[in-house]
Wavefront OBJ file of the C-alpha trace (Angstrom):
o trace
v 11.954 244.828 50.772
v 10.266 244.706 54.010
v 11.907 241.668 56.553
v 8.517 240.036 56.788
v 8.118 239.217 52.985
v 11.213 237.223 53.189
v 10.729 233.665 51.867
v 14.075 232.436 52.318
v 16.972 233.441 54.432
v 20.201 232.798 53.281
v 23.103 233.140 56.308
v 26.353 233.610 55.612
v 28.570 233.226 58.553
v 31.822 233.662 56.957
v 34.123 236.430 57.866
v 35.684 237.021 54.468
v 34.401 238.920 51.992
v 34.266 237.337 48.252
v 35.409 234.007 49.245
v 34.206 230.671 49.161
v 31.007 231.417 51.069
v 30.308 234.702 49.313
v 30.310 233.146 45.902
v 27.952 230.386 46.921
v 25.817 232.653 48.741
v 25.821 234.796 45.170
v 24.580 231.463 43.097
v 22.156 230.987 45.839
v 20.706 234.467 45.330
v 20.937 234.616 41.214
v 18.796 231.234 41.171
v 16.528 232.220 44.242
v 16.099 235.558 42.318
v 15.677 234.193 39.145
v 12.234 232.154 40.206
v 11.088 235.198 41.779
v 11.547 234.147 45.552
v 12.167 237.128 47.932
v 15.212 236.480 50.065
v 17.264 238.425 51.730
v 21.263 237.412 52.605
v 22.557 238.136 56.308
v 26.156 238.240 56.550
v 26.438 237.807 60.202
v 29.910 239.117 60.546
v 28.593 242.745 59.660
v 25.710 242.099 62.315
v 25.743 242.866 66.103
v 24.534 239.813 67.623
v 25.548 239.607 71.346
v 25.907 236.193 73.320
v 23.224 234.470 74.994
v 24.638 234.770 78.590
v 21.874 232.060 80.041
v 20.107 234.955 81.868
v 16.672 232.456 81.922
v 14.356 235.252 80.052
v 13.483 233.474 77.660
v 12.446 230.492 79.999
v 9.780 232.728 81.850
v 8.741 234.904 78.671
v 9.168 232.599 75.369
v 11.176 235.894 73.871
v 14.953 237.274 74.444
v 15.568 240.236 76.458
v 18.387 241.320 73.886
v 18.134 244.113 71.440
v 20.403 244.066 68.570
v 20.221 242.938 65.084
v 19.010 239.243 66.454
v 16.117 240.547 66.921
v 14.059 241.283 64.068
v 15.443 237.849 62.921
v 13.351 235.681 65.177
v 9.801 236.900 62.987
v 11.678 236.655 60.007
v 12.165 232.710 60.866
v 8.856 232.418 62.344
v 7.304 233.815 58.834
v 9.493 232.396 56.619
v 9.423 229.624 54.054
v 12.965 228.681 54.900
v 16.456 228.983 55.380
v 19.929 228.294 53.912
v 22.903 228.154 56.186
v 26.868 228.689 54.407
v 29.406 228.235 56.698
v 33.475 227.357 56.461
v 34.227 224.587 59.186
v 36.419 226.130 61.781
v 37.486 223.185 63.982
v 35.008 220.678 62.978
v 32.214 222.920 63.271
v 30.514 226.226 62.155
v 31.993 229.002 62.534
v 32.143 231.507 66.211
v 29.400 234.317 65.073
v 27.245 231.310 63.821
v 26.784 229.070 66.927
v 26.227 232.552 68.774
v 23.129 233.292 66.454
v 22.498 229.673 67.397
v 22.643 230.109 70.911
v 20.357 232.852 70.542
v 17.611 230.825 68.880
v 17.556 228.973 73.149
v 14.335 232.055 72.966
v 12.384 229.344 70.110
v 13.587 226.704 72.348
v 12.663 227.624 75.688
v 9.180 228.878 74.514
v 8.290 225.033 72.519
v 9.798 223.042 75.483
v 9.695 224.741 78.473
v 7.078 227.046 78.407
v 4.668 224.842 75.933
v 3.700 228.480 74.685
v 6.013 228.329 71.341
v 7.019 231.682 69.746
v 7.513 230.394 66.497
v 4.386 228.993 64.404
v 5.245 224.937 65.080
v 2.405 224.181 61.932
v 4.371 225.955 59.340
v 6.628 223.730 56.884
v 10.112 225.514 56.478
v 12.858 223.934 54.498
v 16.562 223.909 54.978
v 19.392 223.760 53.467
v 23.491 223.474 55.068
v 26.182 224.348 53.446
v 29.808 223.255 55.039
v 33.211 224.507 52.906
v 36.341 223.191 54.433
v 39.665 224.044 53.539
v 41.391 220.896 53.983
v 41.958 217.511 52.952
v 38.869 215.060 53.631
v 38.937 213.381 56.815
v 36.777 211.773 59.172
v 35.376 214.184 61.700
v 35.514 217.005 59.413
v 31.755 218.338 58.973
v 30.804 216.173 62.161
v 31.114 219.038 64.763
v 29.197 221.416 62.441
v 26.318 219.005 61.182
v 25.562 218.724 65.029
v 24.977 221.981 65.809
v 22.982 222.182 62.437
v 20.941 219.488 63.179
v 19.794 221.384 66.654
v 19.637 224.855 65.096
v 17.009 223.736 62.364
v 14.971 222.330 65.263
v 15.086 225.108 67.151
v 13.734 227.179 64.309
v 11.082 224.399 63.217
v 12.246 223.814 59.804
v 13.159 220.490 57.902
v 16.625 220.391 57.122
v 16.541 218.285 53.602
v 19.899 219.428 52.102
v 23.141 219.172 53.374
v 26.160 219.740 50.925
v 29.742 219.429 51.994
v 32.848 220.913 49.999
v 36.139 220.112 51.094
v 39.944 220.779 49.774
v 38.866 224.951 48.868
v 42.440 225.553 49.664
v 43.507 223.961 46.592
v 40.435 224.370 44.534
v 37.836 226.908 45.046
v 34.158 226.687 45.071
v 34.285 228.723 41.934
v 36.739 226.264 40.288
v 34.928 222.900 41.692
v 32.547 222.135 38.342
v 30.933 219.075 40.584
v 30.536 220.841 43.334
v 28.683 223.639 41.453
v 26.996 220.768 39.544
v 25.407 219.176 43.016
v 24.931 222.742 44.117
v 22.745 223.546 41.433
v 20.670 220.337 41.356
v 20.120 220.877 44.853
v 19.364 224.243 44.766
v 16.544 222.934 42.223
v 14.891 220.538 44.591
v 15.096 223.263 47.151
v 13.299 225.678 45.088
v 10.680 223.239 43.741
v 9.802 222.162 47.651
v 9.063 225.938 47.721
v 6.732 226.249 45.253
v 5.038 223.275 46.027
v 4.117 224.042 49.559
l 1 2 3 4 5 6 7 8 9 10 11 12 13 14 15 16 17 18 19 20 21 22 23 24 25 26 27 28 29 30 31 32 33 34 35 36 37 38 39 40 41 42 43 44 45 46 47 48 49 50 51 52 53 54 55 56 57 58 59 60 61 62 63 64 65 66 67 68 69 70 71 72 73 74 75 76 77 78 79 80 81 82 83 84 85 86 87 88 89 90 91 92 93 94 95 96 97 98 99 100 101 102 103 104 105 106 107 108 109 110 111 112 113 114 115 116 117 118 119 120 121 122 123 124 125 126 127 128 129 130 131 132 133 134 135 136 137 138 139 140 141 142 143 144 145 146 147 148 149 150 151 152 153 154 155 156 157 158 159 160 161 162 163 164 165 166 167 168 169 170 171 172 173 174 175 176 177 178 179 180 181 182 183 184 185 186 187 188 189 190 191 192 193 194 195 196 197 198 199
């Protein structure tokens, strides 16, 4: 598949392979697959993606002097129909190699606000979707952290976030053993795919 025919990015930014993440980024695919929508999964742990440093490029150019595997990423969003984002909660928040991709996406940013020449088609309606697993417990702050740097990250890349699902206690029970999560999962995933079709 070529990158720009991507309809929906799906980003999983956990390190470890067939866990949590992996099988949620698997339903994700089967049910994206199954209504014929062309996606394509990044698991940004087996990407090079270098730090933004805060070298100001992007505020003088609208674009990111970096060349890696961040790069052809920024037309993918810009063409896109939307994006799903699965991350474990590592401190209250999203995980190391995801806020870097993040940080990266300061090239959207600085070309909308600082520039007023915006990179990234501001017209287009992109929908998104955030997925949080935490290993623990419930408790207060838990998805806070991560939800905030979500919330700024689906700016940045001018799409709606309408879905955010939390699942909690995976050290006990697994996302492949949590029926109700799968269950809100699924009708989610529905909605999601019906705001697709219907743009």
């Amino acid at each position: 598949m070529k990158l720009e025919n991507i309809e929906v990015l799906i980003i999983n930014a956990s390190p470890r392979k067939n866990k949590n993440c992996f099988f949620i980024s698997n339903i994700i695919s089967s049910k994206l697959k199954e209504r014929n929508i062309s996606y394509e999964v990044f698991n940004i742990y087996d990407m090079n993606i270098e730090y933004c440093n805060a070298c100001g490029f992007c505020e003088k150019t609208g674009y990111c002097r970096i060349k890696d595997e961040m790069t052809p990423m920024y037309e993918i969003f810009n063409k896109s129909k939307g994006t799903i984002v699965v991350s474990p909660v590592y401190f209250d928040s999203v995980t190391a190699k995801l806020k870097t991709l993040v940080d990266r996406t300061q090239a959207f940013y600085a070309s909308k606000y600082i520039l007023k020449k915006p990179s990234i088609d501001r017209s287009k309606k992109r929908i998104g979707m955030y997925i949080a697993v935490g290993g623990a417990n419930p408790y207060d702050t838990q998805f806070k952290g991560g939800q905030i740097v979500m919330d700024f990250f689906f700016k940045s890349i001018n799409t709606k976030l309408m879905y955010n699902l939390y699942l909690n206690n995976t050290d006990d029970l697994t996302s492949r053993e949590n029926i109700e999560f799968r269950q809100r999962l699924d009708d989610n995933l529905e909605q999601y795919i019906e705001g697709l079709i219907l743009k």
